[in-house]
Structure formats: C-alpha cells, structure tokens
C-alpha positions, 0 to 999 in steps of 0.5 A: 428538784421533785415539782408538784402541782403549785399551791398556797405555800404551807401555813400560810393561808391568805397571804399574798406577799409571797413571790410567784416562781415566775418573780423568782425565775425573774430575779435569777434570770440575768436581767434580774441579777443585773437588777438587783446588783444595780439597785443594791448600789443605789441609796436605799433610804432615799426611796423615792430617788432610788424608786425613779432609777429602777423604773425602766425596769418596769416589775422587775425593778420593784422586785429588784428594789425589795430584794435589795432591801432583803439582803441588807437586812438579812446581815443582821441574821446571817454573815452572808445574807447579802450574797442569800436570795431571800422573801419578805416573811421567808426573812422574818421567820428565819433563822439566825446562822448562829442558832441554825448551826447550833441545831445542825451539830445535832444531826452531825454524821446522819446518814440524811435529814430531812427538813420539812418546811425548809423556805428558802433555807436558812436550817437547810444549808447548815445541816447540809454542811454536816450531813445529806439533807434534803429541804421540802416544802409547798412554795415553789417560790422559796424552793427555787430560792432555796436551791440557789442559795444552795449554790451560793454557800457551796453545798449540796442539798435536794428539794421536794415541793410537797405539802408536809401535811401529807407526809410521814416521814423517817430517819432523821427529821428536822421539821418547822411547823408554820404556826401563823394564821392569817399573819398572826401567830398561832399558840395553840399546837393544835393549830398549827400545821402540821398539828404538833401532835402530828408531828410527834407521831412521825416513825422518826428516830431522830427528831428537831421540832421548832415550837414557840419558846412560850409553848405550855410544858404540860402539853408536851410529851414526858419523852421529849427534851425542850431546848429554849436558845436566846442569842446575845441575850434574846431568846430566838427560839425553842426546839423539841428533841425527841428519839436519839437526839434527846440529851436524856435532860427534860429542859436545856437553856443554850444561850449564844454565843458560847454555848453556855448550857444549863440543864434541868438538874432538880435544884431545890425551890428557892426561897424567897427573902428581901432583896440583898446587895445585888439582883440577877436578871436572868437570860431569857432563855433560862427563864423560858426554860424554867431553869431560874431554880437552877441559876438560883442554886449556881449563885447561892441565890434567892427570889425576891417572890416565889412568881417572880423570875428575879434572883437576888443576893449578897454577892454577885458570883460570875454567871454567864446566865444572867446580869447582874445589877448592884442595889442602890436603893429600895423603897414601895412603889409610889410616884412621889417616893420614886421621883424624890429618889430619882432627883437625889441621883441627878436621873434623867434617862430611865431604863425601866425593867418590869416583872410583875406589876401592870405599870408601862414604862413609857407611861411612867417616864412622863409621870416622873417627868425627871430632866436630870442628866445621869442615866439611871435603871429602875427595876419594877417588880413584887417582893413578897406579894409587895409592889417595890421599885429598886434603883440599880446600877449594872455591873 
C-alpha cells in the first residue's frame, strides 16, 4: 500500500463518523477481532444490555458493537457481509455484489483496473476477481479496511491512498465520483468530486462511471452509453460507459437477477388511449432508462398519458420489464366515488401506486377510512390529462 499524508476522506467534507486508521488498526488488532467476535454473539436489538457487556472494553467495545452492527446489515448487500469489515456510510454507499460483479464482467480479461474511489471495496474485489485491479482513495481508514477484505474474499488487489481529484488516470477505469455534500446528495455533476466533467476528460480507454439514475441525458456526452441497473425490482444504480467498454447502445435497462437487457432500439412513440384490460408497470430501470417506448412496443402496448410511465393493454404479454395488473375497475378521482368502489370489494388495506397527481398515499388512506378485510391495490395516475383512480389486482 502506497500511504500519503492522511486527509478528510474524499467528497466527504464535515463529516465526522469516519473511522480513524488508528480505530481501524483497533479493530484488526486481536483484542479487537476478539471483540467484534464477542459482541457479534450478543443480542444486538437489546441495546442496552448488549452496551453493559461490551464495557470493559472501554472505546473499543463501542467500535466492536457497531461493527457488529454493520456485518449483520451488510447480509442484505452481500452473501459474505458478515465475514467484510465495514464503516457506517462505506455501507450505505455500497454496492450490492450482485450489481458489482455485473459491472466487473465489463473489465474482464483487462490487463489492470483501476478503481478510484474504491472505500472499503464492495467494486474493488469483483473486479479483482476478473481482472489486475488496484483501489485508490483519500481515506486511510477504509484503505486499511479495503485490504483485509481483500484477504477475507481471497484476492489480490493494490491500494493507493491519494486524492482522485488530482490524478488523470489511463487504461481502464472504473471511478465512483462522491456526489454528497454535507451529508446530502448532490445532482448537479458539477458538484461533484471529481467534476463529472473531469472525469469524462480522463485519457482512458476503458471507462465505468457510476453517476445518479436520475442524472439529466442532455448533459451527457453523445459518446457514452448509459446503463441504469434495478435489482429485484429497485433500481441500485446508473453507470456511464465510455471508450471500449460502450456497447454501441445510447441507453441500457439491466434488471437483476437474470440479466434481462433492453436497449435503446428507436421504438416508435406510443400512442396514447384509455386504459384496456390490463396495466403495466414498468421496472424502474426501464423508466429511469427512457426505455418505456421500448417495453411498450414489446407488449403491443399504449400509454394511458404521453407523460406518464404506465403502459396499458388488452393482453398482458410475459415481460420480465415490468407487472402487470389486471383492471377492475376505472372511474374519476373523487373520495366519495373511490370510497363507494373500495367498500364494493370489501377494501380494507390499500396499496396505493401514484404517478402523476399530487395525492400522498398515507393521506388518502385515512380519508377513506376503509375497515374492510381484502387487500386491495389502487392505481392513481392521469389518462389524457385527466385525473382517474384505477382499481387493479396483480397478476
């Protein structure tokens, strides 16, 4: 590991939660395994008793709890997040393995990747596992926390501590601009650091960008191809390839597990009609994606508004890019009509789906006020500029 002079970690500016490297030598030290191990056998929701057992550790018991903590967490992120050492926000922000290797089957068979901003490795150790990847980033901390996950999972990685904002980097690149400020995201990728346009400036050949599924298209480069991944149905993140990663497509939705792709294949504009027998709702990633065309055109579909992401149809054809709902009923939004409806099919517990109107759904569950006993699902939304509520049951 190449060590230079300890700083703030990157992108990070104020924020104070971060481990020191002196905590995360703690931790790795014996006495601090020996405490995590023994504060991961304690019942963790019984906070206070588990708090009184861990005191004779003094600092290193509250470290030890929290870690402990993290591990349980990280299993819903990663099948070995247990045995991964891990930071609070290093958590948050990371990766789900899934998504990660998806990412690193790009890189496969490079000659070496680098990964800027690499925390405590949740990219870092797939792409090690495909290709030669060295990690960088400014926080010691999680490059100390990095390494042994490293040896936890069995691969060979190097690390830098350096601040990404001063490198220009070649060959292939896998980089993970931070885009929070003061805790709080930042849209603008101006703001972010390094500068997106930074990044994309990079002589590299081979380029991964993670960005925010939301980011405007229009800012963005003809060059680049934008991949927007949802996992199980929640969309997790977007990625800009550029160089010899491009796929040639201007837009990809990968929904996992599968994959199941959909491209940017210039399907025509939908029309738009009233809603048919059934309703699609499509995969966040192909809505983030601008793909609704496309999964449209797939089902032989219609849009109920040309600004609304629901497609409707006679049929409900097997899609993996969306659910469908068979229609019940339609009728124009007003409470009284809805809560007439609702009490016709015995509605008690409503799941409400909005796209397109102002109305809160916890809001208008106590305005219905329904005590009935069936689970019902009621879609609020706009068909030609019209607010309508829908009553559907899904497939």
């Amino acid at each position: 590991m190449v060590r230079h002079p300890p700083g703030r970690a990157q992108g990070q500016p104020g924020q104070a939660a971060a481990l020191t490297p002196a905590q995360v030598r703690l931790l790795l030290s014996d006495e601090g395994r020996t405490a995590v191990a023994l504060a991961s056998s304690l019942d963790l929701a019984a906070r206070i008793t588990a708090a009184e057992a861990m005191r004779p550790y003094g600092e290193l018991g509250r470290l030890a709890l929290e870690q402990a903590r993290l591990k349980v967490r990280a299993l819903a992120k990663h099948p070995d997040g247990d045995r991964l050492w891990w930071t609070a926000e290093a958590l948050e922000q990371s990766t789900p393995r899934p998504v990660a290797l998806h990412h690193a089957r790009r890189f496969a068979g490079a000659e070496r990747v680098l990964d800027l901003g690499c925390s405590v490795g949740g990219d870092l150790l797939p792409l090690a596992e495909l290709a030669p990847a060295v990690g960088v980033d400014l926080d010691l901390g999680r490059l100390l926390l990095a390494r042994e996950n490293a040896a936890v999972a069995g691969v060979d990685v190097g690390l830098v501590c350096a601040d990404v904002t001063t490198l220009r980097p070649s060959g292939a690149v896998f980089a993970d601009p931070a885009r929070r400020l003061g805790g709080r995201r930042g849209y603008d990728p101006a703001s972010w650091s390094p500068p997106l346009d930074a990044v994309l400036s990079w002589p590299a050949t081979a380029l991964g960008v993670k960005v925010a599924p939301g980011i405007d298209y229009d800012v963005l480069p003809s060059g680049l191809e934008v991949e927007v991944v949802s996992l199980g149905g929640d969309v997790k993140e977007a990625v800009l390839w550029g160089g010899t990663l491009r796929s040639g497509i201007r837009r990809t939705a990968s929904l996992l597990p599968g994959p199941h792709v959909l491209t940017d294949s210039g399907a025509p504009v939908p029309p738009v009609r009233p809603p048919g027998a059934f309703l699609l709702e499509p995969d966040g990633a192909v809505i983030r994606a601008h793909l609704v065309a496309e999964v449209a055109h797939l089902v032989d579909g219609w849009l109920l508004d040309s600004t609304i992401a629901y497609v409707s149809g006679d049929v409900a054809v097997p899609t993996p890019f969306g659910k469908w709902f068979e229609v019940l009923a339609v009728l124009p939004f007003s409470l009284k009509g809805l809560k007439e409806r609702l009490r016709s099919y015995d509605a008690g517990p409503l799941v409400v789906k909005k796209r397109g109107t102002a109305v809160e759904p916890e809001v208008l569950r106590r305005q219905l006020k329904l005590t009935g006993g069936r689970e019902v699902t009621v879609v609020l939304t706009r068909s030609a500029g019209r607010q309508i509520a829908m009553i559907v049951r899904p497939l």
